[in-house]
Phi, psi and omega in degrees: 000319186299312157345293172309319193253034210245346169268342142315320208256324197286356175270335169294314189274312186308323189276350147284133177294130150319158162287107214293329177303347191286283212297315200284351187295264186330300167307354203281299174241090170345078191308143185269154180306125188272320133009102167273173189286147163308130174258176137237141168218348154201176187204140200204135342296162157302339173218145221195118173243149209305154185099311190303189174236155167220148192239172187226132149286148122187235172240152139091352158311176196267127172302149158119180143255165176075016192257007153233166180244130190239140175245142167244163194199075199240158194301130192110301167253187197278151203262143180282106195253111176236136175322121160294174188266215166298145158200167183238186183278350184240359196223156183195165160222173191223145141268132208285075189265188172332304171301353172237347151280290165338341146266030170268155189337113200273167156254179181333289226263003144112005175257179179254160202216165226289120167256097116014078162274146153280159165224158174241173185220130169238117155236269166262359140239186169288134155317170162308296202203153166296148181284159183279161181332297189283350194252022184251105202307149176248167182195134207231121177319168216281319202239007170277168189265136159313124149324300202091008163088014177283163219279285191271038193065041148144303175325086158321137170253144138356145159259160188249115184229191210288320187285333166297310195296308192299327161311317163242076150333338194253347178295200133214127214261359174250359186054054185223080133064353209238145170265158147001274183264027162292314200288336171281338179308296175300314142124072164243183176253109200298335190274342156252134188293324175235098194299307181283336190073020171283042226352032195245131179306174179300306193293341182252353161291327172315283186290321171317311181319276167332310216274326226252311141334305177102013185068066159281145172237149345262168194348139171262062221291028181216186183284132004266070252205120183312146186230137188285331208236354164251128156312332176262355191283018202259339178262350177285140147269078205293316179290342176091003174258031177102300193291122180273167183292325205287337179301287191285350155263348140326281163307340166272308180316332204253342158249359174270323175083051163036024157280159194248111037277144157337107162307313193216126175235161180254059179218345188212134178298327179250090190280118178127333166131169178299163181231103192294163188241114180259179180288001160285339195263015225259347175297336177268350179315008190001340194223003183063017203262351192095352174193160199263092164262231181251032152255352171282338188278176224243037195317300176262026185037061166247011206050049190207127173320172193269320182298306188266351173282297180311275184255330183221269184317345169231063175213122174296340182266054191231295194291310155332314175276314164307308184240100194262015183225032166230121196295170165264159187297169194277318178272153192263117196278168167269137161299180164268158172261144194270357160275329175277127176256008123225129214301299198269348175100270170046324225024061155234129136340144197270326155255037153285304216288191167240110198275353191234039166030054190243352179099036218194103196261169204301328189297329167291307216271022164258353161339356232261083171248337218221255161320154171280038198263199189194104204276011173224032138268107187289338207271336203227140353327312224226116163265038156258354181327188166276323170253043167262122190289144190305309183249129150280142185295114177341307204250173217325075205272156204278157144332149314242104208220027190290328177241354199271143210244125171341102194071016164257121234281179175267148188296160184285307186261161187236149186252170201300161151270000000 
């Protein structure tokens, strides 16, 4: 049903542009996220070897199975996603595979050796942050002997300070993309990867920085800037496109592999150069300009902008803030996620599916230049839907039902809001 009426509906509302004072309304104050974020609080075992299972304590998982993502991440490489298992909302196990060996320490003689990951949990969103040190799993290839917990099975490593570092200037002894002495040039810290600790590595605040610059050399180490050495700077939007930096360097880690050039940089609204607009993307143009920047594009091709998934048209405090004299539905529906391209699992696209079931799929009801929807109203369009309730509440009853006086029949039409 949803299909039928989301292929009825997207060439009428898709082939007009929003407006533009609509989009810049909404960017002038960022709504904050209702969705809480994933937790880890414990992780067990600590030492753990490919092939094993590892379980995660914490909150705010997804039920089910395959319905999460664990990320791993240790300095150098690239962060790793591997699917959980079973999990409930406080528990989850992961199993460690091959595809997660392969980034393990290599040694000398040419085997792999015991590695220390942070982890993350993306369920319908990114955790906060990667885990601390104790709460960070050590994981030892599949056929190895105990180390006895040394980094690289048995081999001491050097430990890394400003003089080891400052010795080989062409290395880079923390793996955030920067060499020794770009990072003593600039004044980060070459032996950490995230020098301010804000969970954004060095090398993508570097570049972010740059993008934002115009590649002015050298480095531009001060405010306003994305900045390597400021901690607060991870909820800001420097480029003006919606997207905070911690927003876009998400979307790189989890569609980029944390690879280099920037997918998504917070230093330029089009990271990667502009994106002309074909007659397929022309629904996402928001401003009608002819090319696609990076809050218009689509990352997980679900058919819903980067921008209205994140912050706005498929966020209820988006609608709240536009139509302040229309109350909100009584149930709190869930958003979407703008990195899933499907949020609930389902196998519909998120913007096929429905998020308040009313028969509307979310690519209609974020419309409103033609119709009266809503996507986290059951009531609008149609108060007849299948889940619009038969009795609305007397006192502050939501649209639209706003005029309508009890046991009186319902009007056939409804007027625009």
């Amino acid at each position: 049903m949803v299909l039928a009426v989301c292929l009825l509906l997207v060439p009428a509302t898709g082939g007009g542009a929003t407006p533009p004072k609509l989009h810049a309304t909404a960017s002038a104050g960022t709504p904050a996220a209702t969705t809480p974020l994933p937790t880890i609080t414990r992780v067990k075992p600590l030492r753990v070897r490919i092939g094993e299972r590892l379980t995660i304590v914490g909150t705010h998982f997804i039920p089910g199975r395959a319905s999460n993502t664990v990320v791993f991440l240790r300095d150098g490489a690239p962060a790793i996603f591997l699917k959980a298992g079973r999990a409930t909302r406080t528990r989850m196990t992961v199993r460690l595979t091959s595809k997660l060996g392969r980034y393990l320490i290599g040694l000398n003689n040419g085997e792999k050796g015991a590695t220390r990951f942070r982890l993350r949990v993306l369920a319908r969103r990114f955790g906060a942050r990667f885990t601390p040190r104790k709460l960070s799993p050590t994981v030892l290839p599949a056929s190895s002997q105990d180390d006895g917990g040394s980094r690289d099975g048995g081999t001491p490593v050097p430990a890394c300070s400003l003089a080891t570092a400052g010795a080989a200037p062409n290395a880079d002894a923390d793996g955030d993309a920067l060499t020794n002495g770009r990072e003593i040039q600039i004044g980060t810290d070459p032996c950490s990867a995230d020098s301010d600790g804000d969970r954004i590595p060095d090398g993508y605040e570097y570049e972010a920085a740059l993008d934002l610059n115009t590649r002015a050399l050298p480095y531009p180490g001060k405010r306003p800037y994305p900045n390597a050495l400021d901690p607060s700077d991870s909820d800001v939007d420097y480029d003006g496109d919606g997207l905070l930096l911690s927003d876009e360097y998400d979307a790189w880690v989890a569609f980029g592999g944390s690879r280099f050039p920037l997918l998504y940089s917070d230093g330029t609204q089009t990271s990667g150069g502009p994106v002309q607009v074909t007659p397929e993307t022309r629904w996402a143009d928001m401003d009608d300009n002819g090319f696609l920047t990076d809050d218009e594009k689509d990352v997980d091709a679900d058919g819903l902008t980067n921008w209205d998934e994140a912050w706005g048209r498929m966020t209820p405090e988006w609608w709240l803030a536009i139509y302040k004299d229309e109350k909100p539905f009584t149930v709190k529906f869930l958003r979407t996620n703008w990195l899933d391209a499907d949020t609930d699992g389902d196998g519909l696209a998120d913007g096929l599916d429905d998020v308040d079931h009313d028969g509307y799929a979310n690519a209609v009801e974020y419309f409103r230049d033609r119709t009266w929807v809503q996507p986290f109203n059951p009531c609008l369009p149609d108060p007849e839907s299948v889940t619009c309730p038969r009795h609305p509440p007397v006192d502050n009853t939501y649209p639209p039902f706003g005029s309508w006086i009890p046991g009186e029949p319902i009007p056939l039409a409804w007027p625009r809001s």
